[in-house]
C-alpha positions as CSV (number, residue, x, y, z in Angstrom):
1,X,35.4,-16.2,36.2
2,X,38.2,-13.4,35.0
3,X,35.2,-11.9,32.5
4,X,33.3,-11.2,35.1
5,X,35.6,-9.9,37.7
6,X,36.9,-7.7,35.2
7,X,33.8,-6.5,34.7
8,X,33.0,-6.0,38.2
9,X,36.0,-4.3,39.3
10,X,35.0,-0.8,38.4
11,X,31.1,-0.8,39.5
12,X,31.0,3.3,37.9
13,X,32.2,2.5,34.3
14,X,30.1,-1.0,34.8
15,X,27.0,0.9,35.3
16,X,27.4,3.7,33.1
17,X,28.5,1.1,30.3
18,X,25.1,-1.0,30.6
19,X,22.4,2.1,31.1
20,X,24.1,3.4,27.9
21,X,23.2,0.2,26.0
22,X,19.9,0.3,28.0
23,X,18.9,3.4,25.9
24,X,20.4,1.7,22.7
25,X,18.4,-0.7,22.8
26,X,15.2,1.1,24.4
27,X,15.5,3.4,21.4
28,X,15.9,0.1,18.9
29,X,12.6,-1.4,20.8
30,X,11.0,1.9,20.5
31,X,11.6,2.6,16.5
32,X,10.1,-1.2,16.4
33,X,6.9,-0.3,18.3
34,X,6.2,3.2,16.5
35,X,6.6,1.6,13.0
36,X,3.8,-1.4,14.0
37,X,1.7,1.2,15.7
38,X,2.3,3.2,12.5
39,X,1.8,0.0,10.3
40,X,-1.3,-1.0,12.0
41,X,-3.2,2.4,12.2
42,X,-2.9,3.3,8.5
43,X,-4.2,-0.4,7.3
44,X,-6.8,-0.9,10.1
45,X,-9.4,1.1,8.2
46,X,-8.7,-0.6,4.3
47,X,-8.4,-3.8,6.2
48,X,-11.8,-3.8,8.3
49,X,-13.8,-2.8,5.4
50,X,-16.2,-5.5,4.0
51,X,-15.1,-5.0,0.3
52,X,-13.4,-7.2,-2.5
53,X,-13.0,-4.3,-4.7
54,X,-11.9,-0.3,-4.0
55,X,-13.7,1.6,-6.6
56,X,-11.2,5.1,-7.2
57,X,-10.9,8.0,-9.5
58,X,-8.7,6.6,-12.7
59,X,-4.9,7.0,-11.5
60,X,-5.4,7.3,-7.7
61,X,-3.7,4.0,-6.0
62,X,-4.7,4.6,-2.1
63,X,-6.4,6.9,0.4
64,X,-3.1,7.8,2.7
65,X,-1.5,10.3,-0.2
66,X,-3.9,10.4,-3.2
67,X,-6.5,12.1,-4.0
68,X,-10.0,10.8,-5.5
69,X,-13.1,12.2,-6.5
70,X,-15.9,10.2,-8.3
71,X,-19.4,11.1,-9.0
72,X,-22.7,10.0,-7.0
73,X,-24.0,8.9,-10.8
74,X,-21.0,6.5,-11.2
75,X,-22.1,4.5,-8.0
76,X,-25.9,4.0,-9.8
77,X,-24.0,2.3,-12.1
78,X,-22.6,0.0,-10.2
79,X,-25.6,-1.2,-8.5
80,X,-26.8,-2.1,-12.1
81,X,-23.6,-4.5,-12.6
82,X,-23.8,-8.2,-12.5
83,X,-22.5,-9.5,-9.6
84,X,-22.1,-7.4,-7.3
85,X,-24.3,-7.2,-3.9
86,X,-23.5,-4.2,-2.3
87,X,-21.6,-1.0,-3.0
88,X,-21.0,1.6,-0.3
89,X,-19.6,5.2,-0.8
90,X,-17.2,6.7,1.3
91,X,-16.0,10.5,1.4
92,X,-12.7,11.2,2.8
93,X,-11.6,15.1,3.8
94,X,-9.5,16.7,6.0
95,X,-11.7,18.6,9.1
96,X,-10.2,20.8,11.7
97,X,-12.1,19.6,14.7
98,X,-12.2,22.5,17.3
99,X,-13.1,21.4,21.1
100,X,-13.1,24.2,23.8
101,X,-10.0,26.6,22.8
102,X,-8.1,23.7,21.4
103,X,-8.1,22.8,17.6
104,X,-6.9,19.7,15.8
105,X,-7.0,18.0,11.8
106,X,-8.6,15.1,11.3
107,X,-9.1,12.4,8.5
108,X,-12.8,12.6,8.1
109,X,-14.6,10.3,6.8
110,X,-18.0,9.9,5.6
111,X,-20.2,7.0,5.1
112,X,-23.7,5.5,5.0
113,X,-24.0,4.0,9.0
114,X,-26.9,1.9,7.3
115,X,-24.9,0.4,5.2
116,X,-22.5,0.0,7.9
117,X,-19.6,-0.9,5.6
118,X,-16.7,2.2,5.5
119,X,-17.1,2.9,9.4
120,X,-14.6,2.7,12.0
121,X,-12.7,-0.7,12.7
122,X,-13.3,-1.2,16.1
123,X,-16.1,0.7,18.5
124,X,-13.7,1.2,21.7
125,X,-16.3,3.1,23.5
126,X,-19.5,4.6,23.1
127,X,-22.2,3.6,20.1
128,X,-22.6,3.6,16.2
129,X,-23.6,7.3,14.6
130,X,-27.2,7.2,14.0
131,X,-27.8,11.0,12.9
132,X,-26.3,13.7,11.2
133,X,-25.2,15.5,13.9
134,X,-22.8,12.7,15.8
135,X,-19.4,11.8,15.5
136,X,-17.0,9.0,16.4
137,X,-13.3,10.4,16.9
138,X,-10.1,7.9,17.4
139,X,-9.5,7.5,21.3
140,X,-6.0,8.8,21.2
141,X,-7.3,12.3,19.5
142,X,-9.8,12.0,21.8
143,X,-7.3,11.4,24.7
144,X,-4.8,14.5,23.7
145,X,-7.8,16.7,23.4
146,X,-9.6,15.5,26.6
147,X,-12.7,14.9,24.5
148,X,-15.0,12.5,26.0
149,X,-18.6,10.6,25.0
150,X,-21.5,13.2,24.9
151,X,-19.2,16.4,23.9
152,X,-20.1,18.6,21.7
153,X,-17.3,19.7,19.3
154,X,-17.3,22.4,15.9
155,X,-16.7,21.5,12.6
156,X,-16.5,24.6,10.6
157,X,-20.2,26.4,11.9
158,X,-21.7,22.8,12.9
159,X,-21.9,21.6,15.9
160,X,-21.7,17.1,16.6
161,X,-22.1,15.4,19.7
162,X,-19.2,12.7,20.4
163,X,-21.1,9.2,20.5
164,X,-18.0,7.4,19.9
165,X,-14.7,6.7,20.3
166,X,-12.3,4.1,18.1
167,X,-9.6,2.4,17.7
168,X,-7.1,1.3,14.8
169,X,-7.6,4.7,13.4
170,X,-4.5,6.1,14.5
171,X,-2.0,7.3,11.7
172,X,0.6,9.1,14.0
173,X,0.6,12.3,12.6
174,X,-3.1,12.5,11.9
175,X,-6.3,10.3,12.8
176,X,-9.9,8.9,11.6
177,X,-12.9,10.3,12.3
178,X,-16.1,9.1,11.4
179,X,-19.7,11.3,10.4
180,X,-22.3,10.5,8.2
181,X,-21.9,10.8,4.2
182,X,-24.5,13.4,4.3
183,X,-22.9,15.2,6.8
184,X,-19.5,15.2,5.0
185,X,-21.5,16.5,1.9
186,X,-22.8,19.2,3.9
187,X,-19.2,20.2,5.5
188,X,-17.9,19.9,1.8
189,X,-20.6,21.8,0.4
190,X,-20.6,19.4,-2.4
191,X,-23.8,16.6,-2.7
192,X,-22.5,14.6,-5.6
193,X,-19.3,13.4,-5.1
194,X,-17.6,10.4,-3.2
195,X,-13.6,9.3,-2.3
196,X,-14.6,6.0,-3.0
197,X,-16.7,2.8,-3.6
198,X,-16.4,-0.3,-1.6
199,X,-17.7,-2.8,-3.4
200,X,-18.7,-6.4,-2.2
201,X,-18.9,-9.0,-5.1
202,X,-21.6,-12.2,-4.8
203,X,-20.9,-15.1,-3.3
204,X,-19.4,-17.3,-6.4
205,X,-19.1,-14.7,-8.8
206,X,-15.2,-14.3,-9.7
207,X,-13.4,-10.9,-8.9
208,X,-11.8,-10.8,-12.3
209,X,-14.9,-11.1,-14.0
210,X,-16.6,-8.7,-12.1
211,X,-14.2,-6.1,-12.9
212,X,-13.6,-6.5,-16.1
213,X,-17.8,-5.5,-16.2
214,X,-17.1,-2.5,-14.2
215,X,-14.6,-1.3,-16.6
216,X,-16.8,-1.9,-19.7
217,X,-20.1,-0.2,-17.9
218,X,-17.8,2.7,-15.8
219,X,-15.6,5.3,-17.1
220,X,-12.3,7.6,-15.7
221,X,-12.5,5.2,-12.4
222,X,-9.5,2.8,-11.0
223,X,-10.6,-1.1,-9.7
224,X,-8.4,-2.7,-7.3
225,X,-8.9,-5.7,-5.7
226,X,-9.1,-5.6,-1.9
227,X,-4.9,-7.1,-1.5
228,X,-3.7,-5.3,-3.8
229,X,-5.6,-1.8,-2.4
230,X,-4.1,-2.9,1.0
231,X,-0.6,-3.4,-0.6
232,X,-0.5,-0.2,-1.8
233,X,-1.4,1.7,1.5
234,X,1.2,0.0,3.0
235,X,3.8,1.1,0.4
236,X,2.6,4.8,0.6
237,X,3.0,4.3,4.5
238,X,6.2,2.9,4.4
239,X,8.0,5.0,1.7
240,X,6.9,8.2,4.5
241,X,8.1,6.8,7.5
242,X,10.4,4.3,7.1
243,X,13.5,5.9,5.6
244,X,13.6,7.9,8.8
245,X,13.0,5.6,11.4
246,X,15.5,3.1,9.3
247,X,18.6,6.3,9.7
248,X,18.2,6.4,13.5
249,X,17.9,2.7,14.0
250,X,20.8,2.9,12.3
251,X,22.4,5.7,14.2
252,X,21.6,3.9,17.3
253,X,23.2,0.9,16.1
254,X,26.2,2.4,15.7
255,X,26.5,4.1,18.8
256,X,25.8,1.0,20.5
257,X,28.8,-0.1,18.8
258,X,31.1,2.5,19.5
259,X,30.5,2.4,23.1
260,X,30.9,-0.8,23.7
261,X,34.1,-1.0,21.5
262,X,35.3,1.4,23.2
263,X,35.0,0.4,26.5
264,X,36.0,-2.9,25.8
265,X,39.4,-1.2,24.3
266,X,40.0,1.1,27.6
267,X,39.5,-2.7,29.5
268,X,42.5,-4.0,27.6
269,X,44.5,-1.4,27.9
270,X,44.0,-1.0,31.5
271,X,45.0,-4.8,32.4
272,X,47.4,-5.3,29.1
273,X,50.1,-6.8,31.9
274,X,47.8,-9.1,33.0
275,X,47.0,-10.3,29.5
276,X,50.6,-10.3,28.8
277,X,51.0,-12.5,31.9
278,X,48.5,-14.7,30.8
279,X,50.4,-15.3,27.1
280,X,53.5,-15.7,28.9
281,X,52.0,-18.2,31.3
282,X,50.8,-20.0,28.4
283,X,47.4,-19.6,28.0
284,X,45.4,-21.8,25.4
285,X,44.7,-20.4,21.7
286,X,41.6,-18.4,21.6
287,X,41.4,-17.9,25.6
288,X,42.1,-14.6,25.6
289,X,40.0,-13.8,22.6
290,X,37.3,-15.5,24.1
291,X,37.6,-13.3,27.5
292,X,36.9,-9.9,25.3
293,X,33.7,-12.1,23.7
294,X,32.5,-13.0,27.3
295,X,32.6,-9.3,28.1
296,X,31.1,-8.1,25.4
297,X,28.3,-10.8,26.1
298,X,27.9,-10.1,29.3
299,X,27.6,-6.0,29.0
300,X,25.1,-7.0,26.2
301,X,23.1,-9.1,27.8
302,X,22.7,-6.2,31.4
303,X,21.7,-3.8,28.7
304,X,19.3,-5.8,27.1
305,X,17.8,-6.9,30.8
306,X,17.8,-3.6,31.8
307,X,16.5,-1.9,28.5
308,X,13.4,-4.6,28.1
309,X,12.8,-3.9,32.0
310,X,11.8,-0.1,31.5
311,X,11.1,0.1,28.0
312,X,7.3,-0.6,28.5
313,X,6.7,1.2,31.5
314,X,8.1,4.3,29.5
315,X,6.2,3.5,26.8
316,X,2.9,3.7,29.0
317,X,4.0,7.0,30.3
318,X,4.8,8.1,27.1
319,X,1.3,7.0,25.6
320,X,-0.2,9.2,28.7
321,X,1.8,12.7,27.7
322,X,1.7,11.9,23.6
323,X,-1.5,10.3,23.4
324,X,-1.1,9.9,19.1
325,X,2.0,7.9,20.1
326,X,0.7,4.8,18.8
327,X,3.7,1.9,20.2
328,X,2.7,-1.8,19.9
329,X,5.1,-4.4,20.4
330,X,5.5,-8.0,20.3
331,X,7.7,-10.9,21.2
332,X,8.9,-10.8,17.8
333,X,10.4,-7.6,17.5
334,X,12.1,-8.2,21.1
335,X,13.7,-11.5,20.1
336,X,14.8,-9.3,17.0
337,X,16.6,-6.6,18.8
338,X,18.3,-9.6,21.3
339,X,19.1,-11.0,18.1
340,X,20.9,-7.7,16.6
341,X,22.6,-6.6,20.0
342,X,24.1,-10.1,20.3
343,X,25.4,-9.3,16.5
344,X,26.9,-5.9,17.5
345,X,29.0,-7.6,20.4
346,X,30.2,-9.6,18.5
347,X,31.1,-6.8,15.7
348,X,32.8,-5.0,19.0
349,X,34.5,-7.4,19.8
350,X,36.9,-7.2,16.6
351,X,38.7,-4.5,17.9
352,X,40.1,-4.8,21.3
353,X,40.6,-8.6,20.0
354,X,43.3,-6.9,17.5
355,X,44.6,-4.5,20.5
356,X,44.9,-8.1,22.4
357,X,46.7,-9.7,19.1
358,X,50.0,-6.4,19.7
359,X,50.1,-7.3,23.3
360,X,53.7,-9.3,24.0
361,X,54.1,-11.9,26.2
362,X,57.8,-10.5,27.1
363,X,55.9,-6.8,28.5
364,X,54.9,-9.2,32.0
365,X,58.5,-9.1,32.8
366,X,58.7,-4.7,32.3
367,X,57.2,-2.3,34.3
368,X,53.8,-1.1,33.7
């Protein structure tokens, strides 16, 4: 096969050729995994909780970027509404969480542990608060700050002892943690206020109905159902992030390109007698085109091996030095990034296929 001898013949440019796709597409796999790691750890929390309605100040839309303060007296009058069964509070503030000589933010969050609703997703390790004076910190904070079950850590003069650690409470550039509401009220120096109310409606009472009694008995407050509350987390998370990660996907893509375009150029260049040999000789219509293609296919697919073969191992390593580095993958977003390499050499093919179009069949008969 003249593809792959072609290919073959220079082993140097070969390798160099496919370990730069490699990190194309590592980088393309990687922008993939941060942004569902990203995705999942600012809509785990809204997700888990128990509620068909979010009960927020009057204008605030989310709990990633806006800010909401509602009194205690507010959530008496809830309880007192028609239909509904349960309404937790929740108070949400950032807390510098100090740990030995090392300090670090994070999203703390207060709620009623006998209630239960408003807590962490997931319980990776460890128990439930019980008391004031416990915490329960996301595992990868936990991980970068070498903070294990039964530590003591400060929050401003108070000292609370680590009975948990969590998971799907990983924002990427900041984390959950959990304390009770009285305990956040006490940080805050503020009894009477809450971020929010998570309220859970009776069993075949309707939504609508429910809030439209919330709004008649409730004033200066915001009711959002529990898809639409999620909705709008994930629009606040993705107008943040994705631009950025969208710029160097992007950036990669095009490098991928240029590479291979490039290389695929110098190739017919290098043997342009032996394609002008081959026109002479006759070859079919669309042969020779179909020789860049094969090349371009085959480079693709070595990159792709090679850039799936060490992009989770890296990944793990990475997760061990970053520990916030949330990645998470799936078959999906691999099949995608086969999908859009196989696009790009196909897009790089265009090129040396026009260098191959100038190439006469006359120049086998002159001197190289």
């Amino acid at each position: 096969m003249y593809a792959l001898k072609s290919i073959f013949d220079q082993p140097l440019k070969f390798i160099m050729t496919t370990c730069g796709m490699a990190l194309c597409i590592m980088l393309m796999l990687f922008l993939l995994s941060i942004y569902r790691g990203v995705y999942v750890g600012s809509i785990e929390y809204v997700s888990s909780c128990n509620a068909d309605l979010w009960i927020l100040q009057r204008n605030a839309t989310n709990i990633l970027r806006s800010t909401s303060i509602i009194k205690m007296d507010q959530g008496e009058l809830l309880k007192s509404i028609p239909g509904i069964s349960s309404v937790s509070p929740v108070l949400i503030i950032h807390g510098t969480v100090r740990f030995k000589d090392r300090s670090g933010t994070v999203y703390l969050t207060g709620f009623n542990p006998k209630v239960g609703n408003g807590g962490p997703p997931k319980i990776a390790e460890g128990n439930m608060i019980t008391a004031n004076d416990q915490i329960i910190l996301d595992q990868s904070f936990a991980a970068k700050y070498d903070i294990h079950i039964n530590d003591r850590i400060r929050i401003k003069d108070d000292s609370l002892n680590v009975v948990g650690l969590c998971s799907g409470t990983n924002m990427f550039v900041i984390q959950y943690a959990f304390i009770t509401l009285a305990k956040a009220h006490s940080l805050l120096g503020f009894a009477n206020i809450v971020s929010a109310y998570l309220v859970k409606v009776r069993k075949g009472e309707s939504i609508q109905a429910v809030t439209s009694r919330i709004y008649a008995c409730v004033s200066d407050i915001n009711v959002i159902d529990r898809e639409t509350f999620i909705k709008n987390n994930i629009k606040e998370m993705e107008s943040g992030i994705l631009p950025l990660l969208y710029m160097i996907a992007i950036i990669g893509a095009i490098v991928l390109t240029a590479i291979l375009s490039l290389i695929l150029s110098i190739n017919v260049l290098e043997r342009r007698k032996d394609f002008a040999i081959m026109k002479a000789l006759g070859s079919p219509q669309g042969f020779l085109p179909g020789l860049i293609i094969e090349q371009s296919m085959i480079l693709i697919i070595c990159g792709l091996a090679i850039g799936i073969i060490f992009f989770f191992p890296l990944i793990r390593v990475l997760e061990k030095i970053s520990p916030e580095v949330s990645a998470i993958s799936s078959p999906t977003q691999v099949l995608t990034v086969c999908l859009g390499a196989v696009f790009i050499g196909l897009i790089s093919s265009i090129g040396p296929i026009r260098k191959l179009k100038k190439i006469y069949p006359l120049e086998a008969f002159g001197k190289r």
